[in-house]
C-alpha positions as CSV (number, residue, x, y, z in Angstrom):
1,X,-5.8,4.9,22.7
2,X,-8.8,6.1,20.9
3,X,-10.7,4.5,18.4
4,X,-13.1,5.7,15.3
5,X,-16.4,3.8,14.3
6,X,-15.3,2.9,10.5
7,X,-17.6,1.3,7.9
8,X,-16.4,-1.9,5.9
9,X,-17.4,-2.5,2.6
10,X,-17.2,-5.5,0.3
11,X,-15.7,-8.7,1.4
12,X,-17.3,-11.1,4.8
13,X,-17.3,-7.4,7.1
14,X,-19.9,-5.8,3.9
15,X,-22.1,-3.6,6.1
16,X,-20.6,-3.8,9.6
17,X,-18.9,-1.0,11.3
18,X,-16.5,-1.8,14.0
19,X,-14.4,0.3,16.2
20,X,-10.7,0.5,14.5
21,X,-8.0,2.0,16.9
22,X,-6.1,5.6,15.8
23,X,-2.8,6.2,15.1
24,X,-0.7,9.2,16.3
25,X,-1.9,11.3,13.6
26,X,-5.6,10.6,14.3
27,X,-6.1,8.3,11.3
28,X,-6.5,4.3,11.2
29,X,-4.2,2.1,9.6
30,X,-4.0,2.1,5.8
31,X,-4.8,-1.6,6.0
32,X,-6.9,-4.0,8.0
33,X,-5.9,-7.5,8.1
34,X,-8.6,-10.1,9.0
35,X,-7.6,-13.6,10.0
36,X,-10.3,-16.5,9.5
37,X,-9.3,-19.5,11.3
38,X,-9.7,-22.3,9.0
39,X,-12.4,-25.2,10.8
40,X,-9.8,-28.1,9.5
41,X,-7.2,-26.7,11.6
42,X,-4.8,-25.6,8.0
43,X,-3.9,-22.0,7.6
44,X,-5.7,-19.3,8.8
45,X,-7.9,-17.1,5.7
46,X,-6.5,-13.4,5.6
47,X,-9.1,-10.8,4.2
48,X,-7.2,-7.6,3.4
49,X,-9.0,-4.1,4.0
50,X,-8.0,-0.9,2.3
51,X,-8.4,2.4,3.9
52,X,-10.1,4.8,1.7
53,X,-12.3,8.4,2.1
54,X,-16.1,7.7,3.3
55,X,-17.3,11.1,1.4
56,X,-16.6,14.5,1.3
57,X,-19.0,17.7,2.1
58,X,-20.4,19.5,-0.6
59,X,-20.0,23.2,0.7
60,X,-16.2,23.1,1.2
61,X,-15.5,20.0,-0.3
62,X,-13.8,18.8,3.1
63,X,-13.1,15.1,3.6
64,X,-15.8,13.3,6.1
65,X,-14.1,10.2,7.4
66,X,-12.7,6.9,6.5
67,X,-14.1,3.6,5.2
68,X,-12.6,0.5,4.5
69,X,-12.8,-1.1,1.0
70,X,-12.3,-5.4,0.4
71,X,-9.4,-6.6,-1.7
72,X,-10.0,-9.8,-3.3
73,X,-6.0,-9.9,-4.3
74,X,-5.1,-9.1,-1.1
75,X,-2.4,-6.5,0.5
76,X,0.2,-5.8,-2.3
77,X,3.8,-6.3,-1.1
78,X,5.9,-3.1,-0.3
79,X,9.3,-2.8,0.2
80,X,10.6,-0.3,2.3
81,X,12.7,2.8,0.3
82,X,15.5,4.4,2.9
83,X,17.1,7.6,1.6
84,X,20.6,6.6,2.3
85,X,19.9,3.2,0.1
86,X,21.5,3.0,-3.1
87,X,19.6,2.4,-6.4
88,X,19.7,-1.2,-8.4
89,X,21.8,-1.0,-11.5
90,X,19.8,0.9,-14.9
91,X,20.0,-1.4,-17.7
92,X,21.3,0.6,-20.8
93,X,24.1,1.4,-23.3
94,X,27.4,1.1,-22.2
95,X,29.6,4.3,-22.7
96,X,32.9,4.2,-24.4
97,X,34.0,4.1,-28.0
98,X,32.0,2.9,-30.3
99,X,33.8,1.7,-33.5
100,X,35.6,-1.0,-31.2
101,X,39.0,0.7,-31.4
102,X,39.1,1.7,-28.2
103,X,41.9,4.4,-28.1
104,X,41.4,7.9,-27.7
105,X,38.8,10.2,-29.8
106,X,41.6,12.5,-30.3
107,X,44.3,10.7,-31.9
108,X,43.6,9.1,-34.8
């Protein structure tokens, strides 16, 4: 696997640059959890890291790297979207007659 050197900024990692394994595509994960075991022994402390651009060049305008920025709210949940899934019921009007005679438009 191969790694990239990436900054982290904000949070208890401000300043610190550690190696962050690559994905297939050459890019870290859009997130980086941290757990902090707590000393009491309760639940562990997760600091949430969100991937964003380190910079871009000036000539060509050409992205430099990543970074990682601290989220004090922590990592928002997602639901996965699958194409074949079908969407929730649209509140709205119902169709149909509207005078509450409910026969046809045509024969009145």
């Amino acid at each position: 696997m191969k790694s990239e050197n990436t900054p982290f900024v904000g949070g208890p990692l401000d300043g610190r640059v550690l190696p962050v394994l690559t994905g297939p595509t050459g890019h870290p994960p859009k997130w980086y959890e941290v757990p902090v075991p707590d000393a009491d022994g309760g639940p562990a402390t997760v600091y949430a890291y969100r991937r964003a651009p380190a910079g871009y060049t000036k000539r060509l305008g050409l992205q430099r790297g990543w970074k990682y920025e601290y989220v004090a709210e922590g990592r928002e949940p997602r639901s996965l979207k699958w194409p074949w899934s079908k969407p929730g019921p649209k509140p709205g009007p119902k169709t149909g007659p509207q005078d509450g005679s409910g026969g046809d438009p045509g024969t009145a």
